[in-house]
C-alpha positions as CSV (number, residue, x, y, z in Angstrom):
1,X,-60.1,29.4,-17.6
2,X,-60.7,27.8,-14.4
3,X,-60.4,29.2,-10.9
4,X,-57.5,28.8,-9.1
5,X,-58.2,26.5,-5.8
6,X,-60.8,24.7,-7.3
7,X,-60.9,20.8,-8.5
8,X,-60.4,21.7,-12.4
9,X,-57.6,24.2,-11.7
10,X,-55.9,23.2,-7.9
11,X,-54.0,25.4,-5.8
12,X,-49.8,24.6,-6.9
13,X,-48.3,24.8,-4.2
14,X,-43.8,24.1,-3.5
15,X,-42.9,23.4,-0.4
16,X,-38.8,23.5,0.5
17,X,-37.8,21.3,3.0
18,X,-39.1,18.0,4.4
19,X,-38.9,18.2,8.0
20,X,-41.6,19.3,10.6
21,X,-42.2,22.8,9.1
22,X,-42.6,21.5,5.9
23,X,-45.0,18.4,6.5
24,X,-47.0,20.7,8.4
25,X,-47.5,23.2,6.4
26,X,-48.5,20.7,3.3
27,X,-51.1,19.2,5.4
28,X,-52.8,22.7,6.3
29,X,-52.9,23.1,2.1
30,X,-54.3,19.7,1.5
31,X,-56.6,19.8,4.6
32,X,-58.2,22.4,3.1
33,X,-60.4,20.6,1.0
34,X,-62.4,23.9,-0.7
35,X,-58.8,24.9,-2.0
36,X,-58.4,21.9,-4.4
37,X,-54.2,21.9,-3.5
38,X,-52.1,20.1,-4.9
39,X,-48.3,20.1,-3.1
40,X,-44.8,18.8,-3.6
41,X,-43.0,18.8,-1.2
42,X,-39.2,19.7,-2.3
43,X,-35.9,18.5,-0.2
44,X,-32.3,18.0,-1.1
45,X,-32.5,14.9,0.5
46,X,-33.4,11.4,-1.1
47,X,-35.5,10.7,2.2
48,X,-38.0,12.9,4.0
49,X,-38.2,14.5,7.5
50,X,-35.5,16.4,8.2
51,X,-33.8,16.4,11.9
52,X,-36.8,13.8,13.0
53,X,-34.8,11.1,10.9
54,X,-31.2,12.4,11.2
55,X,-31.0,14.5,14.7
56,X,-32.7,13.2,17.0
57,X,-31.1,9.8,18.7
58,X,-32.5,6.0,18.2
59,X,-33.2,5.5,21.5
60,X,-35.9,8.5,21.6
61,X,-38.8,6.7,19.4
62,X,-41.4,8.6,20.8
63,X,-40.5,11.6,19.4
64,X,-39.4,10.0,16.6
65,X,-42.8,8.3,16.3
66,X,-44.5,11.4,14.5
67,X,-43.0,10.2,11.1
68,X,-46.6,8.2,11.3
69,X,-48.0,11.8,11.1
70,X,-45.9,12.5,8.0
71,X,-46.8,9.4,6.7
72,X,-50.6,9.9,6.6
73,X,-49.8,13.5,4.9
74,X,-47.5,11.8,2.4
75,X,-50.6,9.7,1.8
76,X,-52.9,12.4,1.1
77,X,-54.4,12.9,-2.4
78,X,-51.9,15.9,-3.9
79,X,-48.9,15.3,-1.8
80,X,-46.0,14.4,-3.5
81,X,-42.4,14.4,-2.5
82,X,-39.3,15.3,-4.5
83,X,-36.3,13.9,-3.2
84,X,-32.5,14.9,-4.1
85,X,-33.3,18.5,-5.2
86,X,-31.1,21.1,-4.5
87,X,-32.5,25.1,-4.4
88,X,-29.9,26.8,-6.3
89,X,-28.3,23.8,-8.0
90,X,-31.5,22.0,-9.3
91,X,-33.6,24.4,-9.6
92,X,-33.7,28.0,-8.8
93,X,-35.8,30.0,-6.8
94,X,-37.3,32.0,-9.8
95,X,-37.9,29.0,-11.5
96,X,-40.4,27.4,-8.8
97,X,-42.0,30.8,-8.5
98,X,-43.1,30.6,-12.4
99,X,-43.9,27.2,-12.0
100,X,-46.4,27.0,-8.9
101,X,-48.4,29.5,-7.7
102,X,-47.1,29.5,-4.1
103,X,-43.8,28.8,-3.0
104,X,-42.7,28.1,1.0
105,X,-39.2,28.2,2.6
106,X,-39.3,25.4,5.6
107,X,-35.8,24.4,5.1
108,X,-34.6,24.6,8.9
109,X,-31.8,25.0,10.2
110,X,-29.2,22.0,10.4
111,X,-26.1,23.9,11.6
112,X,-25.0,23.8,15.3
113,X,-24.9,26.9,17.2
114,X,-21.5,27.6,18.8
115,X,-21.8,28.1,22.8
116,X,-19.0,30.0,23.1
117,X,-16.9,28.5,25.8
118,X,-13.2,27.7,26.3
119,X,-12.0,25.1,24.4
120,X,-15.0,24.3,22.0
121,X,-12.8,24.3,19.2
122,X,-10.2,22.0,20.4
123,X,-10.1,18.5,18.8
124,X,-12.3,16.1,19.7
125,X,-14.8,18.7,20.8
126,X,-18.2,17.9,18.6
127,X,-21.5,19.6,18.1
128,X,-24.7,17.3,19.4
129,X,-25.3,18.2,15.1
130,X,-22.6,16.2,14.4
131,X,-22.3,13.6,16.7
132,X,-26.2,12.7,16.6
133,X,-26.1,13.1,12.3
134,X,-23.3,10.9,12.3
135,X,-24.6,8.3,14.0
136,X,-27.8,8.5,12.2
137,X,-25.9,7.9,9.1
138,X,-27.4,11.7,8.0
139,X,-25.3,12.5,4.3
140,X,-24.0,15.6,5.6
141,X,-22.3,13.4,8.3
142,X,-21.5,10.2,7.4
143,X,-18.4,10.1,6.4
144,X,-17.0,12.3,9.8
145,X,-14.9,10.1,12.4
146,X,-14.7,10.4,15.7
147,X,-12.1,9.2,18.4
148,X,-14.4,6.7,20.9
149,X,-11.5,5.5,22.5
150,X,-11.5,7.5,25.6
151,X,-12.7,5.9,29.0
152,X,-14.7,9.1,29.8
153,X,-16.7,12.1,27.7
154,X,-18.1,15.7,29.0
155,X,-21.7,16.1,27.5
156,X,-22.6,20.0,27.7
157,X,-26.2,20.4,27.7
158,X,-29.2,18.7,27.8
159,X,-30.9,18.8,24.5
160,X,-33.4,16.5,23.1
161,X,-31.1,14.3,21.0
C-alpha cells in the first residue's frame, strides 16, 4: 500500500466552508507539492466564497477583487468544490471523517452580533448581515423586505460592508 501524501496515494483532505478560511487553507494543502493533496472544498452553498460574495457591498471591488485569488486555487490540480452540501443534512461529520483522511471546519460565522443598545429590536432596525446579504441576493436573505421609504436612515458603525 502506498504512502499517504505521496502521488500514488494523495493526502484526502475536506475542507467545510468556502469563504476566506477555507480557500486558504486548501491552497496551503495543494501548495505543498511533497504532500500529493488532493481537496474538496465542501459548502452548503451552490456558489463559493462566503461573505466575500454575499457581505461585503458592490461598490467595494477591491476587497472583493480577491475572488481572483480563489479563482487560481479553484484552478489548482486537486481542488474541487462541492456546492449545496449541508453538514448534518448531507452528510454527517463522522461520515467525512471515514471518508478523507483530514477534515477542516472554516465555516465562519454569518450571524450578526447584537450591540446591545436601546431600540435595536424595534422594527425597521436591521443588522449590516442582513441588509448587505439582502441586497447581495445571499439565499439566507433574499427573500427579507425592507421598508426604503423613509427620507432619512441612522447607520451605526463603520464596518467594511
Amino acid at each position: 500500500m502506498a504512502e499517504v501524501g505521496t502521488p500514488d496515494r494523495p493526502l484526502r483532505v475536506a475542507i467545510v466552508g468556502a469563504g476566506p478560511s477555507g480557500f486558504y487553507a486548501a491552497h496551503a494543502m495543494l501548495s505543498h507539492t511533497d504532500c500529493g493533496a488532493w481537496v474538496d472544498l465542501i459548502d452548503r452553498l451552490p456558489t463559493p466564497f462566503g461573505l466575500v460574495r454575499g457581505g461585503v457591498a458592490p461598490d467595494h471591488q477591491k476587497i472583493k477583487s480577491v475572488v481572483k485569488a480563489y479563482d487560481k486555487i479553484a484552478a489548482c490540480q486537486g481542488f474541487h468544490y462541492v456546492g449545496n452540501v449541508r453538514l448534518g443534512e448531507d452528510v454527517a461529520l463522522d461520515q467525512l471523517l471515514a471518508a478523507y483522511d483530514m477534515v477542516m471546519l472554516a465555516v465562519g460565522c454569518e450571524s450578526a452580533r447584537p450591540m446591545g443598545i436601546p431600540g435595536e429590536e424595534l422594527l425597521g432596525s436591521h443588522s449590516a448581515t442582513e441588509f448587505v446579504g439582502w441586497y447581495n441576493g445571499h439565499p439566507d436573505h433574499r427573500d427579507r423586505h425592507f421598508d426604503l421609504s423613509a427620507k432619512a436612515a441612522v447607520v451605526v458603525g463603520v464596518g467594511n460592508v
